[in-house]
N, C-alpha and C positions, 0 to 999 in steps of 0.2 A: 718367530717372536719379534713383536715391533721394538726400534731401538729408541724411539719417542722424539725420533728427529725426524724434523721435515722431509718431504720428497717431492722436488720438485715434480717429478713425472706424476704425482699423484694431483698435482694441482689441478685447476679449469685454467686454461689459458684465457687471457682476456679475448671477449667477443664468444665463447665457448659457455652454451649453457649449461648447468650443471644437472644430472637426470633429474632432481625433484623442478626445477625450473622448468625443464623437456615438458617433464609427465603434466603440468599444470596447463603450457600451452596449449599442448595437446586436449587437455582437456576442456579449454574455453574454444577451441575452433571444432570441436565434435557438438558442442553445446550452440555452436552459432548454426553449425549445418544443419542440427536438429531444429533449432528455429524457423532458420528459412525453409526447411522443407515442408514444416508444419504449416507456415503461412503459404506457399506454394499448394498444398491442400487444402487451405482455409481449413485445416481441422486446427480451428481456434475459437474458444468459449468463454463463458464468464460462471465462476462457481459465486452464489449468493452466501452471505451470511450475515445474520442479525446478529445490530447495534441494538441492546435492550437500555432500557430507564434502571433507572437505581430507585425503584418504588417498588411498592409491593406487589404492585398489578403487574413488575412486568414487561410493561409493552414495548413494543418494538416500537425503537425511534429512528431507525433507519438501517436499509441494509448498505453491507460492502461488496462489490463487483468484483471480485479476484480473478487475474485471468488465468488460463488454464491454455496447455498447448497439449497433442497430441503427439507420440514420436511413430515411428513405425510400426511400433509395435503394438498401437492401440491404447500404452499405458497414458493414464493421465499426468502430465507432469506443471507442478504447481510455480507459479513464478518466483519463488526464492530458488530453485534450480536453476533457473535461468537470466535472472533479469539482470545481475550486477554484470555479468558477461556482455549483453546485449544494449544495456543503457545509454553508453556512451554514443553507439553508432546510428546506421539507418534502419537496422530491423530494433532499435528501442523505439523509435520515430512510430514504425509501422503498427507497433504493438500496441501505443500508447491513442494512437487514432481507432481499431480496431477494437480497444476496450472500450473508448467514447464510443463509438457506433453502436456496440452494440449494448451498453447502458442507456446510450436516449431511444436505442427500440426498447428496452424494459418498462423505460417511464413511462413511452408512449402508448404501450399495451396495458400496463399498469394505473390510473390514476390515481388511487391512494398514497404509490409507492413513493420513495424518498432514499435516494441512492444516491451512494459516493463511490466514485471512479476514480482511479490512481491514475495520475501522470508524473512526469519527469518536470522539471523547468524548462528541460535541454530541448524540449518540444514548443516553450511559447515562440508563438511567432512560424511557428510549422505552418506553411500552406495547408497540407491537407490536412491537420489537424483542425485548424480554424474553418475550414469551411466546413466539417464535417460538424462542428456543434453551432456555429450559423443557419446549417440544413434544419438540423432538429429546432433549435428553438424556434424559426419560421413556423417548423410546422405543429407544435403547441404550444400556445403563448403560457402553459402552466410549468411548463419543464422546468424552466427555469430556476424556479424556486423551490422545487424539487431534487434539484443535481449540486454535489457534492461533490469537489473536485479535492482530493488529496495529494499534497505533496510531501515527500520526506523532509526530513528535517535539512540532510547532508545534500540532496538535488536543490532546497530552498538558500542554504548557502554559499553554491557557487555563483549565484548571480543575484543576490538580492535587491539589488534596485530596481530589474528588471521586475525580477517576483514582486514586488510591492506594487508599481504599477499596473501590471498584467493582474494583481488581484482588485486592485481599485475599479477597474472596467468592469471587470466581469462581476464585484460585486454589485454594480450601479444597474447591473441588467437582473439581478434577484440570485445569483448565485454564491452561493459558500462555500465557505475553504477551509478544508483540516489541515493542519501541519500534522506528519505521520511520522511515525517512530520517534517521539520526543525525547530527550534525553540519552538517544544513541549515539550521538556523534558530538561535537565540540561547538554547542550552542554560542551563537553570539547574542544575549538574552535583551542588549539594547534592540536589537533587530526585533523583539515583537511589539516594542512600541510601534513602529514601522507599519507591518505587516498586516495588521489587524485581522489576524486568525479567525473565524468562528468557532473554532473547534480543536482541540490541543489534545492529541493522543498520545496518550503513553506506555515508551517502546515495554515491549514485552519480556525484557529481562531483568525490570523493577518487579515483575509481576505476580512471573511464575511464583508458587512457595512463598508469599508475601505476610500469609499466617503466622510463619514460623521464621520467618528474617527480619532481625530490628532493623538490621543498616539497609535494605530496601524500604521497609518500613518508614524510617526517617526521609529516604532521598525521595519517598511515590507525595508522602504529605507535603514536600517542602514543592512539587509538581503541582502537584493539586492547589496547593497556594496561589503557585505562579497563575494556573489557568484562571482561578476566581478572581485576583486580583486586577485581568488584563480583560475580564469581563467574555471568558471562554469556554462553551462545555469543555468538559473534562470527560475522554473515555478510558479507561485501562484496555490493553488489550491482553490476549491468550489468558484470561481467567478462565483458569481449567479447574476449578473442584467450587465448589459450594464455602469450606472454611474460608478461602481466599476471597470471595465474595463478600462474605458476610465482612470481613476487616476493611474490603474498601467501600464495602458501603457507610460505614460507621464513620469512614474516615473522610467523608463527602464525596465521592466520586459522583458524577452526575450519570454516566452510562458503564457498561462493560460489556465485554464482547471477547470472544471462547468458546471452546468446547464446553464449558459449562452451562453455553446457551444453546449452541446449534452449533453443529459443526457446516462447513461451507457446502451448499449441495447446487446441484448444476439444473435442478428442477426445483424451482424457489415453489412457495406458498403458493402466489396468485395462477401457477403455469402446471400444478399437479392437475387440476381438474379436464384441461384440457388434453394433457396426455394422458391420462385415462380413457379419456374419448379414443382417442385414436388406437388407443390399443386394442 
């Protein structure tokens, strides 16, 4: 029976991790080995999913590029598994070029299409990154205006004056910019005067259950404010049911994108017909 007095011997000594500390390391360096071994096998993809309109027709106003890694074991594993591990260093760098690559081969195979590709900040100014969307736009002068570069809210915060500049260029070349997961981290809101966003996402745990929650309810519209007032689409993300739909459509949202529209697949629209053939 404990006598509810300390023990030292029971302590972490300083410099001494403690096992949940251990087990978390441990599990961000089995998470980086998986990455690089995946990119070591370039078993690395991109799963597709449609951005639709908030009209009745429907349409798809553009998909999102999700990248997707492969472990050994063949399972698919999706970038929230991995990315906050991997963002900071050089296989976030490798990922973030590898998802460009192979979004402007989509466009390139695609020309109706209209896609946004995620990157980091921590990547402007990357060599191979920059040469790698210099390639493609050389080689169709429509891509451009086509590609949709998203960054998070918390990556557009560590270096904002960077990110403002880096978005001024690349918009003067026809490219637009979503800020992604809005509202999940500690916005600095004078920063979108700044920034001049195209497209203002909002993070996905306004979202979920947005039917039946007034206090997301209140915070998704006072969002949706922000966006129309700074002259930005507006998309909800993870709208998973139909009631959740119907409230943000009512409540202006300009797109949505969820399970409720398509879940993310790694053989998009324009690229079934052709693997059919091959099969």
């Amino acid at each position: 029976m404990s006598s509810g007095k300390f023990d030292p011997k029971s302590a972490v000594e300083p410099g001494q991790d403690s096992p949940l500390s251990a087990a978390v390391t441990q599990r961000d360096r089995d998470t980086i080995t998986m990455v690089r071994h995946a990119l070591a096998r370039h078993d690395v993809m991109l799963a597709f999913q449609p951005v639709v309109q908030c009209m009745e027709n429907g349409k798809v106003a553009f998909y999102e590029g999700l990248i997707r890694v492969l472990d050994q074991s063949g399972r698919v594993i999706p970038a929230r598994d991995f990315i906050e591990v991997v963002e900071t260093n050089e296989l976030g760098r490798q990922i973030d070029c590898l998802a460009l690559e192979m979004g402007l081969i989509a466009l390139a195979e695609a020309p109706g299409l209209r896609l946004a590709i995620n990157m980091s900040a921590r990547s402007i100014g990357y060599p191979r990154w920059l040469r790698t969307l210099n390639r493609g736009l050389a080689r169709d002068p429509t891509i451009a205006e086509r590609l949709i570069l998203e960054i998070t809210e918390s990556s557009a915060m560590v270096m904002p004056d960077i990110v403002s500049v880096f978005m001024k260029d690349l918009q003067a070349r026809g490219i637009a910019f979503a800020l992604d997961d809005f509202g999940a981290g500690y916005t600095a809101f004078r920063y979108l005067r700044e920034f001049y966003f195209d497209i203002l996402k909002i993070d996905g745990q306004f979202i979920r259950g947005i039917s039946d929650n007034p206090d997301n309810q209140v915070l998704t519209a006072a969002l949706i404010s922000i966006a129309q007032h700074f002259d930005m689409f507006s998309v909800a993300e993870n709208v998973e049911n139909a009631q959740d739909a119907a409230w943000l459509a009512a409540a202006g949202i300009d797109c949505m994108q969820g399970y409720a529209f398509g879940a993310p697949s790694l053989v998009p629209p324009w690229r079934e017909g052709r693997e059919k053939r091959r099969a």
